[in-house]
VOGU-3710 file (C-alpha; in Angstrom, 3 decimals, decimal comma):
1> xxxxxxxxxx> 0,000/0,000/0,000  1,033/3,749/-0,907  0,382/7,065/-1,872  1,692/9,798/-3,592  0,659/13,371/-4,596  2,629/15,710/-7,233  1,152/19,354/-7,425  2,221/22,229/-9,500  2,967/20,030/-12,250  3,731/20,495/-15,673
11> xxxxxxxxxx> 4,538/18,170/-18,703  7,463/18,299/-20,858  5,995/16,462/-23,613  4,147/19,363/-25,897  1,886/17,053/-27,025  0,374/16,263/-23,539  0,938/19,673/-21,862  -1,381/20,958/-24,587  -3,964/18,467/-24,044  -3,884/19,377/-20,593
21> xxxxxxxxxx> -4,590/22,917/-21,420  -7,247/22,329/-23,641  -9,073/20,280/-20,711  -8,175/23,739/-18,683  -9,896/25,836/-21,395  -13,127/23,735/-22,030  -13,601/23,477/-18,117  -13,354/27,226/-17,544  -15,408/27,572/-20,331  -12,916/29,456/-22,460
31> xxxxxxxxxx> -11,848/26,580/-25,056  -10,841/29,354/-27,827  -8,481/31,296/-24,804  -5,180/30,084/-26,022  -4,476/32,872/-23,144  -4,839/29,707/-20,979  -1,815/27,753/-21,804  1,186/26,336/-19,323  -1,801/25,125/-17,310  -0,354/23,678/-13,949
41> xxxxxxxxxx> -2,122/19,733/-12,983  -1,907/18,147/-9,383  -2,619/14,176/-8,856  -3,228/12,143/-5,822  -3,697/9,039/-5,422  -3,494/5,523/-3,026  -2,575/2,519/-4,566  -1,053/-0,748/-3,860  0,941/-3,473/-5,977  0,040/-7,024/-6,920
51> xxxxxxxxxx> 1,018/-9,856/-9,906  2,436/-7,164/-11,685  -0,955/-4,924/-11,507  -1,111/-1,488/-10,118  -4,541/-0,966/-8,186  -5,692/2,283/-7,520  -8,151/4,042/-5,499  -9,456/7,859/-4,996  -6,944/8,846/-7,924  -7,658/12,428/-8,286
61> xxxxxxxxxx> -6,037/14,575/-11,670  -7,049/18,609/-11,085  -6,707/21,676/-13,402  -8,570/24,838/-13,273  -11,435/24,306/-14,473  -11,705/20,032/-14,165  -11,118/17,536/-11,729  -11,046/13,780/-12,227  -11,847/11,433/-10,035  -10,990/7,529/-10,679
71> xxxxxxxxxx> -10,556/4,413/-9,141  -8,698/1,033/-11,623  -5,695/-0,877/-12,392  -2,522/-0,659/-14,401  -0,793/-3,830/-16,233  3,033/-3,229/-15,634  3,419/-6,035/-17,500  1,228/-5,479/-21,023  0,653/-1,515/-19,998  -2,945/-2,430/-20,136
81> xxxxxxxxxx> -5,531/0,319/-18,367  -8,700/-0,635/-16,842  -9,884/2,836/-15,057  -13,355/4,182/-14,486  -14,436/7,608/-13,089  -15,722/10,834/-13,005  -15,404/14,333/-14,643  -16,390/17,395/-13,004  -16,160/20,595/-15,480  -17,066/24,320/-13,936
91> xxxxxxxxxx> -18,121/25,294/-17,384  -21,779/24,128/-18,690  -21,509/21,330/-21,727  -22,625/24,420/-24,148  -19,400/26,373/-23,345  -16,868/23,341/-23,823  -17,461/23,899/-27,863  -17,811/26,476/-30,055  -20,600/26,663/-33,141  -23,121/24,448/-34,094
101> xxxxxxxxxx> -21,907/21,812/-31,320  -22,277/24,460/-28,957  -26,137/25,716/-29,939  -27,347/22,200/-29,395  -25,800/21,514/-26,513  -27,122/24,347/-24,791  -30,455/23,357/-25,893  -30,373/20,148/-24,307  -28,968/21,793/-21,333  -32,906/22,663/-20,253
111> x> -33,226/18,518/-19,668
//
């Protein structure tokens, strides 16, 4: 059994640390601000090691704007993921898109 936590974080990888910022952007809201970039992540979680599969429980991943929540496993041997969750956005669905996306989504938003 463990735990670890890592806040302030950033990636080094381009590629990631702007997916990370878009998540930022459509959970604020703002998913044309490119204003909101360099986005800092933190990430909790406890977990504990068996047969070669990582099991973990209240893993947490936080921007502004989003917060995960999710509890699964992690192969070390085959790198397979088995993880299910939940996303929590401060935006409404309608202001995670832009155009048409955007109009019906905020239709819907009444039901």
């Amino acid at each position: 059994m463990g735990q670890f936590g890592i806040g302030d974080a950033q990636f080094t990888s381009p590629v990631v640390q702007g997916k990370i910022d878009t998540l930022s952007r459509k959970g604020q809201g703002q998913p044309k601000d490119i204003d909101i970039n360099s986005v800092v992540s933190e990430m909790r979680a406890n977990f504990r090691v068996s047969a070669a599969v990582v099991h973990f429980s209240n893993l947490s991943f936080g921007v502004t704007g989003a917060s995960i929540n999710l509890a699964g496993t992690y192969n070390l041997d085959g790198g397979g993921l088995d993880f299910h969750g939940k996303l929590t956005l401060q935006a409404k669905p309608s202001q995670t898109t832009t155009g048409a996306k955007s109009f019906f989504l905020k239709a819907l938003e009444h039901f």
